[in-house]
C-alpha angles and dihedrals in degrees: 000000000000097000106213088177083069093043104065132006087229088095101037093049083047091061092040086064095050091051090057091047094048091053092044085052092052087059092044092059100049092053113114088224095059099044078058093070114052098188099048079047091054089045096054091035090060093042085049097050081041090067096027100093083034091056090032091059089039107055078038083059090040094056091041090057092047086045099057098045085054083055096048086048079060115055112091095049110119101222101028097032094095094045094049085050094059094041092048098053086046088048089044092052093047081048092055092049096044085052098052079038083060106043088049088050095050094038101125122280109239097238089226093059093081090055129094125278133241118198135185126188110181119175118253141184112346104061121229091358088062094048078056097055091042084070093039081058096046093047094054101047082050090055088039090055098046086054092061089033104255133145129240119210125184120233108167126004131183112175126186128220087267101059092261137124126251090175123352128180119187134168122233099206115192136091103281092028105133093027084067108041100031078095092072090067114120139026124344113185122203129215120194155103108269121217085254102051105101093182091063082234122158119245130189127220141153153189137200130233126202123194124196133176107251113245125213132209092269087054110057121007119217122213097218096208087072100058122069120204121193124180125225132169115265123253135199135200123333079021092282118153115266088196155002103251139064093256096142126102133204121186130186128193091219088204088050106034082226113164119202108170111177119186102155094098111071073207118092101203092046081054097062097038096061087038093061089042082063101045087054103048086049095049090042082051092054090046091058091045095057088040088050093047084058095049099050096036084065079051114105088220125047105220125198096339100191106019104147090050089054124115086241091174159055129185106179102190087193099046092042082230135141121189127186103201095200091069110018090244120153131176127174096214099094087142086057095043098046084052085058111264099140100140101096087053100038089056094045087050082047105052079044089069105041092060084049088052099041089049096047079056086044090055104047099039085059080051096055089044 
């Protein structure tokens, strides 16, 4: 590879700033001032496990590079010089992979990535099968969310007589949210035998999920003459009132043709505030999308057109299998994964990226040069 560690001391003197950091932060959190505050403690504990992998892979290419300076020193020594040799290609090699591991791990944070997430499951194609499998989806990014401490806040919901979703909208609060969800985004497919089903035949249904960062006030400006709310009375499931009042809101973003309806607040004005939280993240979203089309249209190389619209994801209820179809990547613990337990592919999704990320650099710095 083409070591860029070794190029220039920019990146090294980088890391070594983040080791300082790392180790500042380790006394931080054992201050009793600071154990005092829990949220100035969550704060630095996730900063800390932030720069722990970083600092981890870091002091292991450090002693590599001790290691194999030892091993050159070595190698015209007459009894130890073969042995140096063969230590010295495995160490070069470890040295190599530390060094891709570094560059993945520096590779710039999209600012948008620390902020909340908003999510959206709505039923697909399948019925009531596929307003099933909305709330087995709900269900599992709640229990994903409580696992890495954040909280779940319900925006929209629209149940059916099952216990199912037609449509849910819910809020990840907590500092990585959307960093961490904006993965979900697309197509999941079900296979399974529903309750109904007498036969004991498979059928297929899905639902799409779209995650968005959610956008404050300070981030996207609504001109409120654009936008129409109308307020309606909330309904449940079967369509039968929830409530007495006209607590729910519906919103339109007359340009757009963009429709956020929110009923879950008995409250009006929490209803459209939550409604309007919405609008805006989706219309900051659509503006990033555009920005981001341009971007990668000046690119040499297309990268993933349509990726929102595409069928991401498999849950195979007989073969106890799930598949994500961006990266290849099977494992046979549905049971786990629909519990909540997302980490192992969310970080495989993530360091997929990265590559993708680090090659489309590559590219264009070869084409600069």
């Amino acid at each position: 590879m083409g070591g860029i560690l070794r190029e220039g001391t920019d990146m090294l003197e980088k890391l070594k700033q983040l080791e300082t950091e790392y180790q500042a932060l380790e006394a931080q959190l054992g201050d009793p001032g600071v154990l005092a505050d829990p949220k100035r403690y969550r704060e630095l504990s996730r900063r800390y496990a932030e720069l722990g992998e970083i600092v981890r892979v870091y002091r292991e290419y450090t002693k590599t590079l001790d290691d194999l300076e030892q091993a050159q020193a070595l190698l015209d020594d007459p009894e130890l010089g073969e042995m140096a040799r063969a230590e010295k290609e495995t160490l070069e090699a470890r040295r190599d992979e530390l060094e891709r591991e570094l560059e993945l791990l520096l590779l710039p944070k999209d600012p948008v990535d620390a902020k909340n997430a908003i999510v959206e499951i709505r039923a697909g194609t399948g019925g009531e099968e596929a307003a099933l499998f909305a709330g087995d989806l709900y269900n599992m990014y709640v229990r994903y969310a409580e696992r890495l401490g954040y909280t779940v806040e319900v925006l929209d919901s629209h149940p059916t007589d099952l216990g199912g979703f037609s449509k849910v909208v819910f809020q990840v609060n907590g500092s990585g949210a959307y960093g961490v969800f904006k993965y979900e985004s697309g197509v999941h497919r079900v296979q399974r035998v529903p309750a109904t089903e007498t036969q004991g035949r498979i059928h297929t249904s899905t639902a799409t999920v779209a995650v968005l960062p959610e956008a404050e006030e300070a981030d996207f400006e609504l001109d409120m003459s654009e936008i129409r709310i109308d307020v309606q009375r909330a309904s449940g499931p079967g369509g039968q009132g929830v409530n007495t009042t006209d607590s729910a809101v519906r919103v339109v973003h007359l340009p757009t043709g963009i429709i956020v309806t929110c009923q879950d607040s008995r409250s009006q004005i929490k209803n459209r505030e939550k409604a309007l939280t919405i609008l805006r993240s989706r219309l900051l979203e659509m503006k990033r999308a555009e920005e981001e089309a341009k971007l990668r249209r000046t690119r040499l190389a297309q990268i993933g057109t349509g990726e929102r619209s595409e069928k991401i994801r498999t849950y195979n209820f007989p073969q106890s299998r799930v598949t994500d179809h961006r990266i290849h990547y099977t494992t046979h613990n549905l049971e786990g994964v629909l519990a909540g337990e997302l980490e192992e592919l969310t970080n495989a999704l993530k360091k997929a990226d990265q590559e993708r990320m680090l090659e489309e650099l590559n590219q264009e710095a070869h084409g600069r040069a």
